[in-house]
N, C-alpha and C positions, 0 to 999 in steps of 0.2 A: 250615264254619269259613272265613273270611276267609284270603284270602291274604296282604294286608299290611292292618296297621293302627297305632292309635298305640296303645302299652301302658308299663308301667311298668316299669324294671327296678330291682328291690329286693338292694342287697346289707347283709349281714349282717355285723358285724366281730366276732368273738371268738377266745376261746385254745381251743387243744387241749386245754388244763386244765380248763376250763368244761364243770361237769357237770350233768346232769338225773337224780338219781336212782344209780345205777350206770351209768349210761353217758354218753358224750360227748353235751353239747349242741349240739353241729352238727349229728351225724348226727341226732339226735331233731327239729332241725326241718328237715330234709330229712325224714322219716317223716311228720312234721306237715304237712309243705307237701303229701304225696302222698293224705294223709287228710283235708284239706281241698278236695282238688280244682285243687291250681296246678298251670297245663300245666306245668311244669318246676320242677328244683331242680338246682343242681350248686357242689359243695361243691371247693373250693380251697384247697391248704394251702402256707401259706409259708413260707418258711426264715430268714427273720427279721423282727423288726418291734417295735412298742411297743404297749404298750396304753395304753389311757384315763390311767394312771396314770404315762405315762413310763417305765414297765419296758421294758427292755430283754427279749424273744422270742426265744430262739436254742436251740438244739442244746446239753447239754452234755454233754462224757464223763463215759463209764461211768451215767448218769441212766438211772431207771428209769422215769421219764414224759419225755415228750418236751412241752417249753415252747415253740411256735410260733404264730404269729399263724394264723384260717383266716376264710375268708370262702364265707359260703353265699348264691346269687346266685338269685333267684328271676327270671322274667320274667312278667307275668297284665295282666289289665286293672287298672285303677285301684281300682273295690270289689272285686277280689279281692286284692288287694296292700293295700289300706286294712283290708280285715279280718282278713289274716293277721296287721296288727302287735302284737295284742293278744297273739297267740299267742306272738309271737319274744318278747314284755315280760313274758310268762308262763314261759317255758322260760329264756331268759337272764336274771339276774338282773341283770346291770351290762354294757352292749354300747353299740353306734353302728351307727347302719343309716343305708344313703341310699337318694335314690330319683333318679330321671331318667329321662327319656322316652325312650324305646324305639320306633325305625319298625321293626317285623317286616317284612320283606317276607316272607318265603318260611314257612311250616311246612307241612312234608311230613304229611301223616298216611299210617297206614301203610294198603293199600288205596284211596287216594285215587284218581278217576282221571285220565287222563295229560292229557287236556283243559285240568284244574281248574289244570297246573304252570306253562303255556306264557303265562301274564299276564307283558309287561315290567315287568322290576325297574325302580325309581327312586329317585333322592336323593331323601329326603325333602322337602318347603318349608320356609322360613324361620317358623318360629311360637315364641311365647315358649316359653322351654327347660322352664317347671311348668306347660303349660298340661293336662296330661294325668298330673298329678300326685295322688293323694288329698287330697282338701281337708279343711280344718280342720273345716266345717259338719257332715258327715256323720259325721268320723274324727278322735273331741277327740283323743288321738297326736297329730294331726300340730299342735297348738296347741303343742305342743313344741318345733317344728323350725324352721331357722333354716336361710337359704341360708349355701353352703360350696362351697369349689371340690374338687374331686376331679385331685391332679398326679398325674398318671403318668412314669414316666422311663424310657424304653426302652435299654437301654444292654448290653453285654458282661460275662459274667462274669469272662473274661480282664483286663476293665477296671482298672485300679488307680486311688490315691490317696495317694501320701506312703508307698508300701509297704504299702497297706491295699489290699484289692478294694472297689471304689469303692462298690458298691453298700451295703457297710457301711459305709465313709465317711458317704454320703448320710443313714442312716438313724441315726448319731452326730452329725452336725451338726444334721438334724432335732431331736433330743433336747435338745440343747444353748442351741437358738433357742427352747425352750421347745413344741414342736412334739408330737402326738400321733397316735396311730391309722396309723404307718406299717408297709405289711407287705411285703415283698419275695416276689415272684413267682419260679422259675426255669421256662421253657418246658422243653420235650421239641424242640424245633426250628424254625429259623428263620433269618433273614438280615438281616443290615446294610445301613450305606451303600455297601457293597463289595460288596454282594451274593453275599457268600460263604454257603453253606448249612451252617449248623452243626445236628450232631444229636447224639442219645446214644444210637444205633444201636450196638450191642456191638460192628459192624466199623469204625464210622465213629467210636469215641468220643470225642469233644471235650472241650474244657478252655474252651470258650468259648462257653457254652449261653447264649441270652439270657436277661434280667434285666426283669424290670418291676419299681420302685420303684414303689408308690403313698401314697398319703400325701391324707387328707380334713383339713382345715383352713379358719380364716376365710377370706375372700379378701384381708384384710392381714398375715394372717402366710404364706399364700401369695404373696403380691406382695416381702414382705421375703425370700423364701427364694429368687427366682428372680437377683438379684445371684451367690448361692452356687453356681447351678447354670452358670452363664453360668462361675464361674473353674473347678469343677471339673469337669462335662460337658464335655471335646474335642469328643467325637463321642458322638451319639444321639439320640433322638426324644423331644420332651416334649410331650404334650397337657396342658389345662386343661378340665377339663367343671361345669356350675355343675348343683349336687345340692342337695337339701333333706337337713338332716343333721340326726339323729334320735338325743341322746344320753338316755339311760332309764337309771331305778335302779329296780330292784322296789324297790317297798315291803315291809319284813322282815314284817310282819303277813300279807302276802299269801300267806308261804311254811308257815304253820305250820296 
C-alpha cells in the first residue's frame, strides 16, 4: 500500500432520522462501505443543522428520537468512491454528498514495517481541485453533480450572537438567506486564537468546546453569506474548499 497518494474524500449528509429498514441509515452505509471494501468510514453526528429541505435539525425535549443532522465521511480511490455512490443512492433515499481530493500522506497499516513509515511528509502540489475526482464517463452519478463550495466556521461554543450562541445564529441566518445542508459540529477538544486548550475531560469541563459550522452551498450564495460572517464572526477560523456536490432523490419505483 502506498504511503501517500491522491484519493477521494466522500462525505455523506443525512438525518439521524433516515432509515434503511429498521435501522439508521448511516450506520448501514458505514456497514456497506466495510462490505464493499472502503479503507475507512467514520460516521459524525451533529448537534444542529438543516436539511435539503430547510428544516431546522436540533435536539428536542423530552423526544423520543433524536432529529440531528450526520455525516458519513468515506476516504478510497476514485473507482472505489465512484462505485460506492450507487450504494449511498440506494440506502438513502433523499441526501447530498461531496467529493474532493484527498493527499493521504501517511496510512499506517497494522504490521507494517518501520522502514515502509520513515518517507517525508509533504504539501501536497498545486493541481486542479477535481482532478482526482470520479468522472462522469465511467460514473453517470456524477453527470448529476455540480461544483459547490464547502464553508467551514471554526468558532467557540462560548460564542454568542444578539443573546443567541452564535453558532445557532450562523445556522438561522443560513436558513434565512435561503441556504441548506448546514450541520454543526462540536469537537471533544481543542484551541483558539488564544491558544487556550479547551476539553470535556470530566476534571477539565468546559463551556467552551469548539464549534465547526459547516455548510455546502453554490459559490454565490456562499460569496452572499461571507458579508454575514465578516459582522457576525469577531473571532474564528473560516476555510472555503471547492467539492463536486451531489444532490440525489431515489426514484419511489426503486424502493418497492
Amino acid at each position: 500500500m502506498k504511503l501517500e497518494g491522491e484519493q477521494v474524500l466522500l462525505r455523506v449528509y443525512l438525518r439521524s432520522t433516515d432509515k434503511v429498514g429498521w435501522g439508521a441509515a448511516a450506520e448501514a452505509l458505514v456497514h456497506a462501505a466495510r462490505r464493499q471494501g472502503m479503507a475507512g468510514a467514520t460516521l459524525l453526528r451533529g448537534i444542529l443543522g438543516l436539511d435539503l429541505g430547510g428544516q431546522l435539525l436540533q435536539p428536542r425535549p423530552w423526544a423520543l428520537v433524536e432529529h440531528v443532522p450526520v455525516i458519513v465521511e468515506c476516504v478510497d480511490t476514485a473507482p472505489a468512491v465512484g462505485a460506492f455512490l450507487a450504494v449511498v443512492a440506494q440506502l438513502v433515499p433523499v441526501g447530498m454528498a461531496t467529493l474532493e481530493r484527498a493527499h493521504v500522506l501517511v496510512y499506517r497499516e497494522r504490521g507494517m514495517r518501520a522502514e515502509r513509515t520513515t518517507s517525508p511528509l509533504q504539501v501536497p502540489s498545486s493541481v486542479p481541485a477535481f482532478a482526482f475526482v470520479p468522472g462522469a464517463e465511467d460514473f453517470p452519478m456524477m453527470r448529476l453533480s455540480e461544483e459547490g463550495i464547502l464553508l467551514r466556521i471554526f468558532i467557540g461554543e462560548a460564542d454568542v450572537w444578539e443573546g443567541m450562541p452564535l453558532y445557532r445564529a450562523l445556522v438561522l441566518k443560513a436558513r434565512d438567506l435561503g441556504m441548506t445542508g448546514a450541520t454543526v459540529l462540536r469537537g471533544g477538544m481543542g484551541f483558539g486564537a488564544h491558544s487556550r486548550v479547551h476539553t470535556n475531560r470530566l476534571l477539565e469541563l468546559s463551556t467552551d468546546l469548539p464549534i465547526v459550522v459547516e455548510i455546502v452551498e453554490s459559490p454565490d450564495k456562499i460569496s452572499a453569506f461571507l458579508p454575514v460572517l465578516d459582522q457576525m464572526v469577531a473571532e474564528g477560523l473560516v476555510t472555503l474548499e471547492h467539492v463536486r456536490v451531489l444532490r440525489y432523490r431515489r426514484d419511489p419505483a426503486q424502493s418497492q
